[in-house]
TITORZA-46535 format. One record per residue: residue in one letter; z, y, x of N, C-alpha, C in turn. Coordinates in Angstrom, 3 decimals, padded with zeros to 6 digits. Each point is the difference from the previous one (the first is absolute). Layout:
BEGIN
+------+----------+----------+----------+----------+----------+----------+----------+----------+----------+
| code |      n.z |      n.y |      n.x |     ca.z |     ca.y |     ca.x |      c.z |      c.y |      c.x |
+------+----------+----------+----------+----------+----------+----------+----------+----------+----------+
|    a |        Z |        Y |        X |        Z |        Y |        X |        Z |        Y |        X |
...
+------+----------+----------+----------+----------+----------+----------+----------+----------+----------+
END
This chain:
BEGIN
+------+----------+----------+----------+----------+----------+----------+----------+----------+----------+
| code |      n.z |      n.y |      n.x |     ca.z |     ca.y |     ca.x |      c.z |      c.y |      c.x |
+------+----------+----------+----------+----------+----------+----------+----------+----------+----------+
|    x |  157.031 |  112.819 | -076.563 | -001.050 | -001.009 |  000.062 |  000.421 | -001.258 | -000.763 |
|    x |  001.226 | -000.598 |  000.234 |  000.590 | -000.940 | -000.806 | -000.158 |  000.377 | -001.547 |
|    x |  000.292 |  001.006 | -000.764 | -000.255 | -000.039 | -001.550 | -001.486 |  000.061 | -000.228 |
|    x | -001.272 |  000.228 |  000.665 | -001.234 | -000.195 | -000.076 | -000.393 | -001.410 | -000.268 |
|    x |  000.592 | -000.352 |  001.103 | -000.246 | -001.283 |  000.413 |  000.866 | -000.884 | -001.230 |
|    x |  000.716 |  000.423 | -000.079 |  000.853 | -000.914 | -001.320 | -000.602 |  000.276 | -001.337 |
|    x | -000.813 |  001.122 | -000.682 | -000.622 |  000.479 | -000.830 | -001.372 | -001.080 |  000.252 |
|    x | -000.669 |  000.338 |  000.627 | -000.959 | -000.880 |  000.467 |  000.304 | -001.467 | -000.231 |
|    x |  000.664 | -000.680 |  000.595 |  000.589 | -001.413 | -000.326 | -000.025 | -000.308 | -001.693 |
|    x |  000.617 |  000.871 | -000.797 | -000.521 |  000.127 | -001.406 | -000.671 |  000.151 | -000.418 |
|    x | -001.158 |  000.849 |  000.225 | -001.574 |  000.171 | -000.179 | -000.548 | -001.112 | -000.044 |
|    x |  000.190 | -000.877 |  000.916 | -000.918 | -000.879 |  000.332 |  000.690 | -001.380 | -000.865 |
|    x |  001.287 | -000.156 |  000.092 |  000.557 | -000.781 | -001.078 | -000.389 |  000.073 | -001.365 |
|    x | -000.257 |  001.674 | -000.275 | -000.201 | -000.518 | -001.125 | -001.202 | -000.002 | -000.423 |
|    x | -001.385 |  000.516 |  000.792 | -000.967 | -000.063 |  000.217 | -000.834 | -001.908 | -000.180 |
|    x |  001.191 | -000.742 |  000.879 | -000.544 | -001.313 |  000.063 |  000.242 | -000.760 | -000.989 |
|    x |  001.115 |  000.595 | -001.110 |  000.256 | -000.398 | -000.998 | -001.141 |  000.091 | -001.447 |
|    x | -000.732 |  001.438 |  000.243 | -001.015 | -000.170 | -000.846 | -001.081 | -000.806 | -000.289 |
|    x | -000.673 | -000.142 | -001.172 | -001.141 | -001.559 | -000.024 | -001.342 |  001.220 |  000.913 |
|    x | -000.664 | -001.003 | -000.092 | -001.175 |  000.393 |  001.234 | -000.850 |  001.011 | -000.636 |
|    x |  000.063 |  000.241 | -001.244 | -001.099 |  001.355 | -001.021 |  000.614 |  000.786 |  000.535 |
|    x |  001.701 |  000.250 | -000.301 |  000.728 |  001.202 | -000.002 |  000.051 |  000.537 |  001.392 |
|    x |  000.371 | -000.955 |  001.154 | -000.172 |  000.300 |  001.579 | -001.072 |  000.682 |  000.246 |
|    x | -001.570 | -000.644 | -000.147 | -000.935 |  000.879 | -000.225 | -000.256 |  001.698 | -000.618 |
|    x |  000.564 | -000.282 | -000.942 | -000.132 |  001.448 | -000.551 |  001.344 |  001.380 |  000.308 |
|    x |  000.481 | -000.696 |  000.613 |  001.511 |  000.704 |  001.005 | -000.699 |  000.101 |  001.487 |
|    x | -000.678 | -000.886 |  000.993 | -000.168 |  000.101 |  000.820 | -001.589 |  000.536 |  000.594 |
|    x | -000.392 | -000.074 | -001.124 | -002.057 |  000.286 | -000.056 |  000.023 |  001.686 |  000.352 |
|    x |  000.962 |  000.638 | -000.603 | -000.439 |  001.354 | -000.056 |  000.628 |  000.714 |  001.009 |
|    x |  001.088 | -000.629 |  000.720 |  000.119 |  000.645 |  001.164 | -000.764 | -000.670 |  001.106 |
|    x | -000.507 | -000.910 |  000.058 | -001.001 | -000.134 |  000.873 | -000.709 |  000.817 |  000.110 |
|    x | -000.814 |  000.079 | -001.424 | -001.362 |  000.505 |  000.104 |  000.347 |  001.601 |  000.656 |
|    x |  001.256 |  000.849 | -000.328 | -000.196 |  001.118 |  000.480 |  000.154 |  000.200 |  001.404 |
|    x |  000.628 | -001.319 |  000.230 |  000.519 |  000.095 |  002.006 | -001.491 | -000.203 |  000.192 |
|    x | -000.686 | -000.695 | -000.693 | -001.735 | -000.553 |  000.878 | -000.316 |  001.290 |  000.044 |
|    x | -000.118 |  000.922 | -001.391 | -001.030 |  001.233 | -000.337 |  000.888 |  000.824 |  001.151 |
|    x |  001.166 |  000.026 |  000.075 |  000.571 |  001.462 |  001.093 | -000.426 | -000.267 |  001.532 |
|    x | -000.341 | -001.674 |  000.238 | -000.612 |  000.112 |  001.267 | -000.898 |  000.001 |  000.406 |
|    x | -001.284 | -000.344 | -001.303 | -001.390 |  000.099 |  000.151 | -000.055 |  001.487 |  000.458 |
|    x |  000.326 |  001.117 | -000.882 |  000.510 |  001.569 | -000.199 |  000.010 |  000.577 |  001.526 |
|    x |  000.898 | -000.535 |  000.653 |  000.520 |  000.385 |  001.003 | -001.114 | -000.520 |  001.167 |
|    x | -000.264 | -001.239 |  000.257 | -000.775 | -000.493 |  000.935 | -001.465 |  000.745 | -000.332 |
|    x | -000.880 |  000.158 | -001.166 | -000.912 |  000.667 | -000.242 |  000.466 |  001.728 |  000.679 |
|    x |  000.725 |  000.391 | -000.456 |  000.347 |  001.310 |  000.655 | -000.231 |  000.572 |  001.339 |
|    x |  000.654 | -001.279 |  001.041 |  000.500 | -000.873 |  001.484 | -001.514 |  000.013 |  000.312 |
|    x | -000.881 | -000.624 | -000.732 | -001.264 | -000.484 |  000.880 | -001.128 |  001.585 | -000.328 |
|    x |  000.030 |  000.664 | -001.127 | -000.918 |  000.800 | -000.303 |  000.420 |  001.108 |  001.139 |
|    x |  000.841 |  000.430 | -000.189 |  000.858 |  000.824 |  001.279 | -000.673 | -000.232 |  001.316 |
|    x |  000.434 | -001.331 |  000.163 | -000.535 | -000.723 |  001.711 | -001.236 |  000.216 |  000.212 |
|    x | -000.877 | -000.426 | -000.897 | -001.648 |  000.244 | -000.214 | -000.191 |  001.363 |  000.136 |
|    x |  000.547 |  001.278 | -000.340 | -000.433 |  001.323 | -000.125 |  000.336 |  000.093 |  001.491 |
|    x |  001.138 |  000.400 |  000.517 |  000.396 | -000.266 |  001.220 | -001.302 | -000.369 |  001.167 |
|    x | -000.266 | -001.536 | -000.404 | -000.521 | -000.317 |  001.143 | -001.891 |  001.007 |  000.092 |
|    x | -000.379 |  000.337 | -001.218 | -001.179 |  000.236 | -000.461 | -000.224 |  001.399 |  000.590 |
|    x |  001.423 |  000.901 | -000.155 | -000.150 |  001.306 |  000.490 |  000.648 | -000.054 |  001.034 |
|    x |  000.398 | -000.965 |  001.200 | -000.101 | -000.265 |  001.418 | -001.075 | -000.242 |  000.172 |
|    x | -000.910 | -000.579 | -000.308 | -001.192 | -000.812 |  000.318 | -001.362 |  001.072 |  000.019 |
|    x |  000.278 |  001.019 | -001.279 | -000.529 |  001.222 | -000.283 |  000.027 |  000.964 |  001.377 |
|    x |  001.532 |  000.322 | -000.071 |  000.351 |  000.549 |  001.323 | -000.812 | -000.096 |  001.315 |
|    x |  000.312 | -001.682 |  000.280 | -000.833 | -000.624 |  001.488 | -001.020 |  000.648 | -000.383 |
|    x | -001.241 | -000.233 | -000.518 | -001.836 |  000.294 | -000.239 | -000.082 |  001.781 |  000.329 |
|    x |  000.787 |  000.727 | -001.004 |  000.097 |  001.503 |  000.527 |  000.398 |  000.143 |  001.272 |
|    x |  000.598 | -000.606 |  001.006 |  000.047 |  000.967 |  001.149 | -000.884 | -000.993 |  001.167 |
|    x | -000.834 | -000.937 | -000.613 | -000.956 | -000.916 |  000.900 | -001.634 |  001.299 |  000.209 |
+------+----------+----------+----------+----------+----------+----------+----------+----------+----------+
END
């Protein structure tokens, strides 16, 4: 955990060292894929939940 963490400490050193275009264009694109992998995932999470609750709900009415 210590050489992560010490790797990291450099990242960011030298990260803060860049002018503000270059930070941007180093730090923009892993954002955007952490945003897109959790939109991904939570869309997945809720369409799932929705089917789920729809064919419980289905369920209840058939045996009323």
């Amino acid at each position: 955990m210590g050489r992560f963490l010490s790797w990291w400490d450099g990242v960011e050193l030298w990260l803060s060292g860049l002018p503000f275009i270059a930070q941007t264009a180093v730090v923009m694109p892993v954002v955007l894929a952490l945003a897109y992998g959790t939109a991904v995932v939570l869309d997945g999470a809720l369409g799932n939940g929705i089917r789920l609750l729809h064919r419980a709900r289905h369920s209840e009415e058939d045996v009323e």
